[in-house]
C-alpha positions in Angstrom: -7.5 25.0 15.3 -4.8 24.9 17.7 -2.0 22.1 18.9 -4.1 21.6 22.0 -8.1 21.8 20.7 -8.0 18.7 19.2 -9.2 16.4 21.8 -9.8 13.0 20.4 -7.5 13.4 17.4 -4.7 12.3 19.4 -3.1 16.2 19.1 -2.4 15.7 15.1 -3.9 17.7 12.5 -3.7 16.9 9.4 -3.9 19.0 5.7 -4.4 17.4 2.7 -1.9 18.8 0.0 -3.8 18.1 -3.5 -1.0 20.1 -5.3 1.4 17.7 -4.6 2.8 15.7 -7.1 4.9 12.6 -7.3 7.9 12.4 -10.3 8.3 8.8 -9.1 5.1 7.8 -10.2 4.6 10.0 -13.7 8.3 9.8 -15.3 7.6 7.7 -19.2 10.0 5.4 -17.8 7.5 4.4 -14.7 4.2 4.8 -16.4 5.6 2.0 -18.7 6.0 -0.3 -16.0 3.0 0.4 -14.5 1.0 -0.4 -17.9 3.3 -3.8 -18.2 2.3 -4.9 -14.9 -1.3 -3.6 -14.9 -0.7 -1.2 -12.6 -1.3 2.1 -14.2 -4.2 3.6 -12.8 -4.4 1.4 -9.8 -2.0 3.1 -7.8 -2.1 6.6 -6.8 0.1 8.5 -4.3 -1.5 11.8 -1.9 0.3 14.1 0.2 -1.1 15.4 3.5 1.1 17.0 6.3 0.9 17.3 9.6 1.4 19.7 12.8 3.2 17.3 15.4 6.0 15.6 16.0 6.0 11.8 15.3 6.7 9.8 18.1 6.8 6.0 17.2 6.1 4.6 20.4 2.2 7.1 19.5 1.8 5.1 16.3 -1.4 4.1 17.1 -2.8 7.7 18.0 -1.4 8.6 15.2 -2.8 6.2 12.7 -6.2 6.5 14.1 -5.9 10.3 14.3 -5.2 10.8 10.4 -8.3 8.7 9.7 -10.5 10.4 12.0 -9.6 14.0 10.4 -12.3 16.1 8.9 -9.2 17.0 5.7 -8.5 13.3 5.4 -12.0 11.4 5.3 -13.6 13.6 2.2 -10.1 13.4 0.5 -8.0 10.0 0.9 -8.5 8.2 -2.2 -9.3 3.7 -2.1 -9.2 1.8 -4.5 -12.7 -0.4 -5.0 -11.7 -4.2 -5.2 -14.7 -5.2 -6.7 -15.3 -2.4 -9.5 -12.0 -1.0 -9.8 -13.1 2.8 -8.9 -11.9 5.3 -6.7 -13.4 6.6 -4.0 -13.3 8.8 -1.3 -12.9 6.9 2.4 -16.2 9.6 3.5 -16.2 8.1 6.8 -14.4 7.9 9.9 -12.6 4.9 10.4 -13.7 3.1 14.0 -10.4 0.7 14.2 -6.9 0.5 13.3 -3.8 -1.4 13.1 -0.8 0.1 13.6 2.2 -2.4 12.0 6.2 -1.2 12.5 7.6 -2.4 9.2 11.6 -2.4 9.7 13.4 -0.5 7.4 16.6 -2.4 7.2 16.9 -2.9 3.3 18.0 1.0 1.7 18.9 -0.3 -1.5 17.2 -2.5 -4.2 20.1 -4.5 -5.7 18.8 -7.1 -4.0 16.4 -7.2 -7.1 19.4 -7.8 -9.2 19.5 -11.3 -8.5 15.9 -11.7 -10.5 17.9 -10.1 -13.8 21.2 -12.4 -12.8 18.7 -15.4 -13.0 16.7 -14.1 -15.7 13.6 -13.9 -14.1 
């Protein structure tokens, strides 16, 4: 498919990258954590790329194209609140919201303040 046949994707296309993996998420250290907090095998992390640039101020079109793509709907992973299971999304999603989240903070010793406390 080419950069201009994708008509109400917004222009993205998306691949899903199922080889990917994430050292930040399976080092002993980390899966530790995850197990202390209950959070070991609630949290997962997929890969998929894309053939645009991103332009912030086309978030929305963006957003809305990822979850509209035929490689993203029969391979983005949710997590079920009620029964704790994954599953696929397997549908295209009809709305979004699109939130900027400011990336001010680039370092986590703000977090030191919970050990200087001893929280």
């Amino acid at each position: 498919m080419a950069a201009g046949e994708h008509g109400d994707l917004g222009g993205y296309y998306f691949r899903f990258l199922p080889q990917k993996t994430f050292q930040s998420l399976s080092s002993q250290e980390i899966t530790s954590r995850l197990r202390q907090w209950s959070m070991l095998g609630r949290i997962k992390a997929q890969a998929f790329n894309f053939d645009q640039t991103f332009q912030a101020y086309r978030k929305d079109d963006f957003v809305m194209a990822f979850f509209k793509d035929p490689n993203v709907i029969p391979n983005l992973k949710l997590l079920s609140d009620s029964s704790g299971q994954w599953f696929t999304l397997g549908t295209e999603v009809k709305k979004i919201e699109a939130i900027n989240v400011p990336c001010t903070q680039l370092s986590m010793s703000f977090f030191h303040q919970l050990y200087d406390e001893d929280i």
